[in-house]
N, C-alpha and C positions, 0 to 999 in steps of 0.2 A: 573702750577697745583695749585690747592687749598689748603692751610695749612688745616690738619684735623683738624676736633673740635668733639664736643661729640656728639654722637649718639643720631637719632630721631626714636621713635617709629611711624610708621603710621599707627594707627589699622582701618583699612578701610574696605568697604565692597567691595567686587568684583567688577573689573569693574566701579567704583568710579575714580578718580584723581589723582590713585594710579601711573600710569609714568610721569605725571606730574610735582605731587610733590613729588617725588622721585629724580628725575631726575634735578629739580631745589634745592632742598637741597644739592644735592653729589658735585652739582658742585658749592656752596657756601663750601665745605667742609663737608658737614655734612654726615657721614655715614646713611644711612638710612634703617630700619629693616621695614620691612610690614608683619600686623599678622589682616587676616582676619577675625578674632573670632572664635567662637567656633562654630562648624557645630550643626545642628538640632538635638536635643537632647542629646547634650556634654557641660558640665561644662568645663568652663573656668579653666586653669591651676594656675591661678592666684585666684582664688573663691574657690574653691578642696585643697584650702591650701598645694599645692605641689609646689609654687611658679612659676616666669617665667621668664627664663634665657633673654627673650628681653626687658620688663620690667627691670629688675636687671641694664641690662647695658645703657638704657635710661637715655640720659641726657635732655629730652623735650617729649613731646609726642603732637601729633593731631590725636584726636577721631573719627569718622567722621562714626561709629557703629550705627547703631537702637535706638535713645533713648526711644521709645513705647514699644522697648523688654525688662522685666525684669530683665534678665540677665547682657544683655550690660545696664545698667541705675548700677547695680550693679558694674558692673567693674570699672564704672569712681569714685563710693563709694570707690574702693578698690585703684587705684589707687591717691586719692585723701586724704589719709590715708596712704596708704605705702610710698609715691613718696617721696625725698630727699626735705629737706626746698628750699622752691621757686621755683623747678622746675618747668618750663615752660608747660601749658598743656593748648593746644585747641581744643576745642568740635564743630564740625560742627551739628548744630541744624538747623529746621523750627524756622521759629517766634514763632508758637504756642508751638513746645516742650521747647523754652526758656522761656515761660510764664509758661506754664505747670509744668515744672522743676525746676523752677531756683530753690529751695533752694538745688537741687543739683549740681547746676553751680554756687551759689555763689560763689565761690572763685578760677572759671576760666575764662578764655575770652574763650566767646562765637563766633565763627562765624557763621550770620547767612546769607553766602551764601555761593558760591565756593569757598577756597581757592587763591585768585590770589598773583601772583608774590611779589607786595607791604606787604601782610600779611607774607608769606612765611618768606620774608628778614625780615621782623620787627620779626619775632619768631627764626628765624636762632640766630639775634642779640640778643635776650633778651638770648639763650641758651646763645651761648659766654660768655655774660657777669653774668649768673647764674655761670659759670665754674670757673668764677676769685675767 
């Protein structure tokens, strides 16, 4: 079995690569929380300033949310400002929302395709070694 390490957030949208990478983080160790976002016409618990207990216990997060919806383009502001120094966070974009955006992805790694195995483990590792 796997030594645990610190918890990833997967804020995904439905139906995404949510047992995938799920399923390849737990079994590198890493507990993994999945938080769909905020259904149609609900503020974010983390935006509503009432905070968010999966958030809180995030030791990495990957995005992989609407960057064209205001909202979610907001959360990664907010996460991107709350998160602990260094924390690991990667945004699944198009080409064109990382053009679009970047100066709101400045200061994350972007993927801009599926998630595969190779990214997973390299973000597994960079949490690990955020934790030391």
């Amino acid at each position: 079995m796997a030594q645990l390490h610190g918890v990833v957030l997967l804020d995904i949208s439905p139906g995404s690569g949510e047992s995938f990478e799920r399923s390849f983080l737990e079994k590198v160790g890493h507990p993994a929380v999945v938080c769909h976002g905020p259904h149609e016409g609900a503020l974010c618990p983390l935006l509503a300033g009432k905070g968010c207990e999966d958030f809180e216990s995030a030791h990495g997060i990957v995005f992989e949310l609407d960057l064209d919806r205001p909202q979610h383009r907001a959360i990664v502001e907010r996460y991107r400002e709350l998160g602990r120094e260094g924390m690991p966070i990667r945004v699944v974009a198009t080409p064109e929302q990382a053009a679009e955006y970047a100066e709101l992805l400045a200061d994350v790694e972007v993927w801009t395709h599926e998630p595969t195995v190779a990214d997973l483990d390299g973000f597994a590792a960079e949490v690990e070694a955020n934790d030391r």
